[in-house]
C-alpha positions in Angstrom: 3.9 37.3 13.2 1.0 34.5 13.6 1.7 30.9 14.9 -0.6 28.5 14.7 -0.4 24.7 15.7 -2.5 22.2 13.3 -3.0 19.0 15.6 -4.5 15.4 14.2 -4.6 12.2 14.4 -5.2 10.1 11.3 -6.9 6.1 11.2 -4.1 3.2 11.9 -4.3 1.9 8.3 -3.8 5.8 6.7 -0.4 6.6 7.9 1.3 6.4 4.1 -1.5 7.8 2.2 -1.3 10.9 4.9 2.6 10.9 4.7 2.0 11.0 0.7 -0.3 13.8 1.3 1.9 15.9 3.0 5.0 15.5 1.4 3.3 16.7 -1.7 1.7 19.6 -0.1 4.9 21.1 1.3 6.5 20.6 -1.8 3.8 22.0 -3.7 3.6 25.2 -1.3 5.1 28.2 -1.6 2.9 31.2 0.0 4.2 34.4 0.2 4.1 35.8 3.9 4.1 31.9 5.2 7.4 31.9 6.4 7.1 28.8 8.3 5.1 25.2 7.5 6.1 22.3 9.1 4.7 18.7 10.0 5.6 16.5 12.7 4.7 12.7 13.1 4.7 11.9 16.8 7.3 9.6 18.1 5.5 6.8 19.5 2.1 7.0 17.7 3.0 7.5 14.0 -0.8 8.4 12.9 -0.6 11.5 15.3 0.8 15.2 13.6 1.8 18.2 14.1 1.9 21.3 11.5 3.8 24.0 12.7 2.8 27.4 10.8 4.3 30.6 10.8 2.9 33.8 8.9 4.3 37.3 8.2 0.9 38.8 9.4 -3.3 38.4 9.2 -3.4 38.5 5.4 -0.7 36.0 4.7 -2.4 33.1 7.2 -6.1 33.9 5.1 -4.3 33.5 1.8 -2.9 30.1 3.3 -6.6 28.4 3.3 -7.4 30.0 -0.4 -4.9 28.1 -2.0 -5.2 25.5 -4.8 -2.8 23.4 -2.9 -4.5 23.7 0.6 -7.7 22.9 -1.1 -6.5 19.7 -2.4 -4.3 19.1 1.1 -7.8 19.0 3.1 -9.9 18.1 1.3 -7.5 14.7 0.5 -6.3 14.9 4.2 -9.2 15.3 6.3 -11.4 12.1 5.3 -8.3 10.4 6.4 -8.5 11.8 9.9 -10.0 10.6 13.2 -11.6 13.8 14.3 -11.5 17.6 12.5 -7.9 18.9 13.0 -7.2 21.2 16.1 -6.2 24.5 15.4 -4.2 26.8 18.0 -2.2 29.9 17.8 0.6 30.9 19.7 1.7 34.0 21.5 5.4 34.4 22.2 6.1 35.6 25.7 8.1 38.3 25.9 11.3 39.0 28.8 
């Protein structure tokens, strides 16, 4: 399994048109092998996110960025932002 974090921060007067942007994307989504894809507005600064992703393997997070749907996601979402998005990936730690 892959996890990756999607951090960014979008400008003050934004916040909708990014909320809009989102809520269509998820609902628009449905990648086989993505069995996770999740955004979080931050608590105290609402035009700060975080996408939580979760993928069966390598091929399933590569087919997330060749979608139709992620196309349009970006390439309406990142004009919006402040800075390019942050991507991480995570590593479970096992006992």
């Amino acid at each position: 399994m892959i996890t990756r974090t999607v951090q960014f921060t979008v400008r003050l007067d934004a916040v909708d048109d990014a909320v809009a942007v989102i809520r269509t994307f998820l609902e628009e989504s449905d990648e086989p092998g993505t069995l996770r894809d999740e955004v979080w507005q931050h608590g105290l600064y609402a035009n700060t996110f975080m996408q939580l992703l979760e993928f069966a393997d390598s091929d399933a997070a590569a087919a997330h960025t060749a979608t139709p749907a992620y196309q349009v996601f970006a390439d309406t979402l990142h004009p919006l932002c402040l800075t390019p998005p942050t991507v991480e990936e995570w590593h479970p730690i096992e006992p």
